[in-house]
VEXLUMMI-897138 format. One record per residue (C-alpha): x, y, z. Coordinates in steps of 0.001 Angstrom, whole numbers, always signed. Layout:
N
       c1       c2       c3
        X        Y        Z
...
# end
This chain:
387
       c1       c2       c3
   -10338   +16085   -25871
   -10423   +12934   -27737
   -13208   +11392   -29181
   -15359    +8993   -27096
   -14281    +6250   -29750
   -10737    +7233   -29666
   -10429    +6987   -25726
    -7787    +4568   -24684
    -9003    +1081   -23011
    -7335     +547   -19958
    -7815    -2727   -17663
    -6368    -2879   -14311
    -6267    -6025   -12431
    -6086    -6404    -8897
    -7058    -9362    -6354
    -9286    -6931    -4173
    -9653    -4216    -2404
    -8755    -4684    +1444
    -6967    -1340    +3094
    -3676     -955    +2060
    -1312    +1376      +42
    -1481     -821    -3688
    -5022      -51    -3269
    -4820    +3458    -2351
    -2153    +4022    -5461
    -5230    +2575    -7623
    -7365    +4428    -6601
    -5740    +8009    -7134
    -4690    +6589   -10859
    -8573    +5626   -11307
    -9580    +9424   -10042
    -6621   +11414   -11727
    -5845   +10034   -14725
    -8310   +11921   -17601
   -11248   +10487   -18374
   -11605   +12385   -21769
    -8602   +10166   -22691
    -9051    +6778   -21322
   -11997    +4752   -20643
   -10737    +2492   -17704
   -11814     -941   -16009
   -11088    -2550   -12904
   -11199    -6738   -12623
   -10789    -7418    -9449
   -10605   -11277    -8587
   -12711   -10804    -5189
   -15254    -7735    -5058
   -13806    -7544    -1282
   -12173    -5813     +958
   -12810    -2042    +2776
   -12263     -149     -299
   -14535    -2166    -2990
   -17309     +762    -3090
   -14313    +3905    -3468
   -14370    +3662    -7177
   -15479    +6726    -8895
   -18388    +6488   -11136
   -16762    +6712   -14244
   -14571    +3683   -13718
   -16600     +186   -14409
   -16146    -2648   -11625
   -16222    -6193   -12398
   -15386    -9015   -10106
   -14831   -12829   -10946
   -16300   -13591    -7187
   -18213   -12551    -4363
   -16550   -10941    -1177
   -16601   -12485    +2163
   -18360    -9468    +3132
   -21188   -11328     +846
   -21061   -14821    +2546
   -23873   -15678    +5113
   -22918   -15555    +8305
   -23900   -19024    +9179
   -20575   -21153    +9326
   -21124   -23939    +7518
   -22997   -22133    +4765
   -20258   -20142    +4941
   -17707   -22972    +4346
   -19656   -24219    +1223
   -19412   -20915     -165
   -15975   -20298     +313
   -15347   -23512    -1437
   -17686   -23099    -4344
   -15367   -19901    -4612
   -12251   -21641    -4719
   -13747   -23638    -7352
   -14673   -20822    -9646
   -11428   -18967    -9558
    -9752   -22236   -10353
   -11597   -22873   -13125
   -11255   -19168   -14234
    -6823   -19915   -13560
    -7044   -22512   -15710
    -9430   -21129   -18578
    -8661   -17687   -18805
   -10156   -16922   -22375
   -13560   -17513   -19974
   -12969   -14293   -18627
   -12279   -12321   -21673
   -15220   -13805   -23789
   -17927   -13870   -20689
   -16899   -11390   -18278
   -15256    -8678   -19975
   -16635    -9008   -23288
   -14158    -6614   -25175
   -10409    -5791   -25784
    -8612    -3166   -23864
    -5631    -1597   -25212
    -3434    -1322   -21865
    -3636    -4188   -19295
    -2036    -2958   -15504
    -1301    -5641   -12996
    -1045    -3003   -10045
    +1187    -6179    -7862
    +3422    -8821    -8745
     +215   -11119    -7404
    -1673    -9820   -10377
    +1165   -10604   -13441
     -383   -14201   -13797
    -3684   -12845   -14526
    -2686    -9495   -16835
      -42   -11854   -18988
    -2547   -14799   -19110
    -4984   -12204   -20904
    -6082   -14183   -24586
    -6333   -10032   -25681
    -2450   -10787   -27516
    -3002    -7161   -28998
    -2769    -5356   -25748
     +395    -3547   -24172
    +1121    -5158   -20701
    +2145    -2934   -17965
    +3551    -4339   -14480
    +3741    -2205   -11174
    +6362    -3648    -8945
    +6624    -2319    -5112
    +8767    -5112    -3373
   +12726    -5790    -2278
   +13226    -8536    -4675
   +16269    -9578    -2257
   +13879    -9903    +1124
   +14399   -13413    +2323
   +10709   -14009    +3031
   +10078   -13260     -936
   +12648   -15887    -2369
   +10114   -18539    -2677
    +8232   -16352    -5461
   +11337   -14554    -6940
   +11298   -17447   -10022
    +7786   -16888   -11048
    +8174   -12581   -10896
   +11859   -12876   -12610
   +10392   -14691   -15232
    +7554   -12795   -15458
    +9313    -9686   -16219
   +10716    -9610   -19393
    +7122   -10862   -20716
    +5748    -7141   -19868
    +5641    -4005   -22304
    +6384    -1925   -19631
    +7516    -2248   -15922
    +7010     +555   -13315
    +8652     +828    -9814
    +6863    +2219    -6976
   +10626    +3811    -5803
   +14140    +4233    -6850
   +15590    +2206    -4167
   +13413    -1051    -5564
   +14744     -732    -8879
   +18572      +49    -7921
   +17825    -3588    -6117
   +16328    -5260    -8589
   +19275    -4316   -11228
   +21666    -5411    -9097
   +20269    -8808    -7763
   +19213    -9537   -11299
   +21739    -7225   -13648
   +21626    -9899   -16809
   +17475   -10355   -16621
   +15721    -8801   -20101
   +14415    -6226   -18525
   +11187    -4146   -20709
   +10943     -545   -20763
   +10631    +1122   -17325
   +10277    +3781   -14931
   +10488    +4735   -11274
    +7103    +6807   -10548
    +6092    +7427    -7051
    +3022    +6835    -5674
     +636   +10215    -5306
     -505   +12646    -2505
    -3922   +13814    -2043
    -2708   +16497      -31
    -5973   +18748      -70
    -8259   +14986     +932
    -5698   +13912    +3534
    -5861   +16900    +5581
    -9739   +17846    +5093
   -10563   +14131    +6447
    -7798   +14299    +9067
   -10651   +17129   +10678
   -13564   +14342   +11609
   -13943   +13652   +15447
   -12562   +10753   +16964
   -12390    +9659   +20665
    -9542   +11161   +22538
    -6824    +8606   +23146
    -5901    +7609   +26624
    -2375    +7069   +28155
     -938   +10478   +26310
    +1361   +11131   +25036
     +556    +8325   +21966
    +2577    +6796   +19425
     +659    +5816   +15773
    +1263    +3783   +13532
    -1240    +2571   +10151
     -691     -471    +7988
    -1623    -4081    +7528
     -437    -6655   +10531
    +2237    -8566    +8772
    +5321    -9596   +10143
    +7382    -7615    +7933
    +5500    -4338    +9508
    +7607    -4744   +12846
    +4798    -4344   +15408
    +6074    -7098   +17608
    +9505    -5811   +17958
    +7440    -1710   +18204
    +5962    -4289   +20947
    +8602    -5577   +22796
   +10033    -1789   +22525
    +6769     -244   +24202
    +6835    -2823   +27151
   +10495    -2106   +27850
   +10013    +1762   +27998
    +6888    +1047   +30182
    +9162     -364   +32616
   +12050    +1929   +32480
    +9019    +4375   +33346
    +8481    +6092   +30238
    +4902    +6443   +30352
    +2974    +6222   +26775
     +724    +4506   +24839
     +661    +2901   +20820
    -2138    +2558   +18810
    -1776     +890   +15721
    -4339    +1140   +12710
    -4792    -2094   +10566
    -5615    -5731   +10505
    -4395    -9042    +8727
    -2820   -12031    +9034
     -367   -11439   +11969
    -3257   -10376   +14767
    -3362   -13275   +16742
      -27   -13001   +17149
     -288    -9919   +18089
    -3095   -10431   +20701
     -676   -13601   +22126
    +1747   -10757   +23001
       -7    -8188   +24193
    -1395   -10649   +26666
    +1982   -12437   +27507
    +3518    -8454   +27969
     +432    -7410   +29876
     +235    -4096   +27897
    -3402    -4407   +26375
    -4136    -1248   +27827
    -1569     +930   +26300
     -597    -1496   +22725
    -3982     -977   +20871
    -4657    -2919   +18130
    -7638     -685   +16770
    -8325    -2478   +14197
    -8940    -1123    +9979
   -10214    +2226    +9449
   -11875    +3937    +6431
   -10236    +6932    +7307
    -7136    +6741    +9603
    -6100   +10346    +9171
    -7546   +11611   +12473
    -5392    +8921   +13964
    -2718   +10080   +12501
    -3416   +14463   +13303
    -4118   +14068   +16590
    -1508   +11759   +17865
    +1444   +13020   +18960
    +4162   +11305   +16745
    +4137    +8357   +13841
    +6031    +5472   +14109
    +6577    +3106   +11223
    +8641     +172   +12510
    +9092    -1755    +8886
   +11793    -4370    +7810
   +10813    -3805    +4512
    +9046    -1403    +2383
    +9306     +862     -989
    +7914    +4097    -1219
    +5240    +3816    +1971
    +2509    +6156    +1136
    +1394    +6394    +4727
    +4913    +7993    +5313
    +3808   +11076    +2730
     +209   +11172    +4931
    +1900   +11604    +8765
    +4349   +14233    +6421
    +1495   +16134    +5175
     -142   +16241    +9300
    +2975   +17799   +10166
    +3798   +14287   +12608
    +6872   +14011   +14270
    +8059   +10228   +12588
   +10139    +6989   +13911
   +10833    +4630   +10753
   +12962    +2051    +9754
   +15727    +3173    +7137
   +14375    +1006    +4249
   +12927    +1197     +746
   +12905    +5122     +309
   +13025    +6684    +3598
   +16054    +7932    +2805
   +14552   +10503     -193
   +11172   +10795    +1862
   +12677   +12145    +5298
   +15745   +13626    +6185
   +16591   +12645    +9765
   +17234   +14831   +11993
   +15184   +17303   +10774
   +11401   +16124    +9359
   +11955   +12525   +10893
   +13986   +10046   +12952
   +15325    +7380   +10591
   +16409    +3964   +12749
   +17405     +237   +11857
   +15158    -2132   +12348
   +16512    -3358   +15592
   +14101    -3084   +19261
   +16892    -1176   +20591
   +17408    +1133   +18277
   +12752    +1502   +18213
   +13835    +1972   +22326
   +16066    +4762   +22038
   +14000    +6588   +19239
   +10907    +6238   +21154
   +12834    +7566   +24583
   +13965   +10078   +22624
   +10853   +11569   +21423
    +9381   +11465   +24741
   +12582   +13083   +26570
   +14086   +15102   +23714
   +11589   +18146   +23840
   +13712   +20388   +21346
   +14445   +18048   +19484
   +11028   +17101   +18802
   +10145   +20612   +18165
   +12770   +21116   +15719
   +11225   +18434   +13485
    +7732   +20386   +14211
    +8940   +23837   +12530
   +10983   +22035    +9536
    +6932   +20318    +8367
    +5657   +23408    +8244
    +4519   +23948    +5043
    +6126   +20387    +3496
    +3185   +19650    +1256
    +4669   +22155    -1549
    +7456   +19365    -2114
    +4345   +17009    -3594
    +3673   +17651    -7008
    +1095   +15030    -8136
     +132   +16306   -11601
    +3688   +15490   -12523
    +3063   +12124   -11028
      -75   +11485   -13186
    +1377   +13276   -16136
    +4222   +10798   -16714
    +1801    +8135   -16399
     -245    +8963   -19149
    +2351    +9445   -21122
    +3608    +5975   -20394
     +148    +4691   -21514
     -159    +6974   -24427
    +3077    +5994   -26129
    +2662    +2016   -25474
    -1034    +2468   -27214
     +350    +4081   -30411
    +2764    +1182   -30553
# end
């Protein structure tokens, strides 16, 4: 054990704490990584979002703003306060030594930006002394990122360290970018709580309607696929597959969504249900996951519906391809509604095949070691602090 003065300083930065899988990676770092060693801090820019409170007690909060979760609930109070709140982090943009010298109040010896949304803030830091590590989980080739690829490409070389959330995101990095100055850096995958996942996967939920049911969890974006998983669902509903598809999450794509489900008259069998502190009972007693993704890197939810021994549909993107072997612990697809179609209509027709994929997740949870996981991390941190 080290002494208490001798403990490294670590700050993470993050923009808050809505449901996702960044958050969820933080969060297993924050409870895993040994607190006899490092004395750690989380700076979030909003105290908001569905997982603000899940910090353990040995990890100190601070927040440069209130959550909307704070705001009154009359509407144009509401308004004023938003604003006054736009104001504030603005100023705090602009003036970032106001953060270090009021709100913090001391030096850190590792600085984390856990998203390429949170390099501004960790290389901004006035603390010159401290090593700068960057955690990078996107396709730096997806169109819909190209408008922000200048800012993160130039942001890179100005880290100590950079670590990828998957193998396939660096392989694409290096090649779109093979001349950039590239720091130090490491692919380490994000974490299991195997023993949490299936002990919370027990609590009682409603039984779904419309068996059998199709699952999927994670944040309504566009890039998720749940209006093509959509249009996929309606067409099988009128070829006479019978089924339903509940889908766990919320953001910035719902009223889409709702649009839809209204215009495909399927609002009884597409259920948008909405965030969940703990989706895993979704999850065990559905019959199969279905992650319909354009684009993602090493999804942890992927490792969750693995560990409840789920029969899974996903796009072959980011890692899918080291996470499930199709054929025989999953169905790997393109991310085409024909190809989400004849997955689906396999599933529900395909009876051995189905089973097949049952007997090979047996016992799959051996193949996650997370100690190794969090053992290479502190490492990482270790060596950058003796620098």
């Amino acid at each position: 054990m080290l002494p208490e003065q001798k403990k490294i300083k670590i700050l993470f930065r993050h923009r808050s704490m809505e449901m996702g899988g960044v958050e969820k990676v933080m969060l297993s770092l924050l409870n895993n990584l040994d607190k006899e060693k490092f004395d750690m801090t989380v700076l979030l820019s909003l105290n908001q979002g569905e997982l603000r409170n899940e910090f353990p007690h040995h990890v100190r909060k601070i927040y440069l703003a209130e959550g909307k979760e704070d705001f009154s609930k009359n509407y144009l109070l509401q308004k004023f306060q938003l604003f006054k709140r736009i104001i504030k982090l603005e100023k705090f943009r602009k003036s970032p030594e106001i953060i270090d010298k009021e709100i913090l109040k001391e030096n850190y010896d590792i600085e984390i930006a856990m998203t390429y949304n949170d390099f501004d803030s960790v290389l901004q830091s006035t603390n010159k002394n401290s090593k700068k590590i960057g955690w990078f989980h996107s396709e730096i080739d997806l169109p819909k990122l190209q408008p922000l690829v200048p800012k993160i490409i130039r942001h890179f070389p100005q880290f100590d360290y950079m670590v990828y959330c998957s193998e396939k995101i660096m392989q694409i990095m290096h090649r779109t970018y093979p001349n950039l100055p590239y720091p130090p850096e490491s692919v380490i995958v994000n974490a299991v709580p195997v023993d949490e996942i299936r002990k919370k996967s027990e609590e009682k939920i409603p039984d779904f309607k419309n068996r059998p049911v199709f699952v999927s969890v994670g944040r309504l974006h566009t890039r998720k696929g749940y209006h093509k998983l959509m249009d996929a669902h309606h067409r099988l509903l009128k070829d006479g597959f019978e089924h339903s598809v509940v889908i766990i999450g919320d953001g910035e794509e719902l009223t889409n969504l709702l649009s839809q489900q209204k215009k495909l008259g399927v609002e009884e069998t597409f259920i948008l249900a909405g965030n969940k502190m703990n989706p895993y009972p979704y999850i065990r007693n559905a019959d199969f996951f279905i992650l319909p993704s354009e684009s993602e890197a090493w999804p942890l939810v992927i490792s969750e519906a693995l560990i409840l021994e789920k029969p899974i549909i996903a796009t072959r993107v980011g890692d899918l391809d080291f996470m499930i072997e199709d054929g025989k612990t999953g169905h790997l697809i393109r991310y085409e509604t024909s190809e989400i179609y004849e997955a689906m209509k396999k599933f529900l027709t395909n009876e051995s095949f189905v089973q097949n994929i049952k007997e090979n997740l047996i016992n799959i949870e051996e193949q996650f070691d997370n100690r190794k996981i969090f053992n290479k991390v502190e490492k990482i941190i270790i060596n950058l602090a003796k620098k």
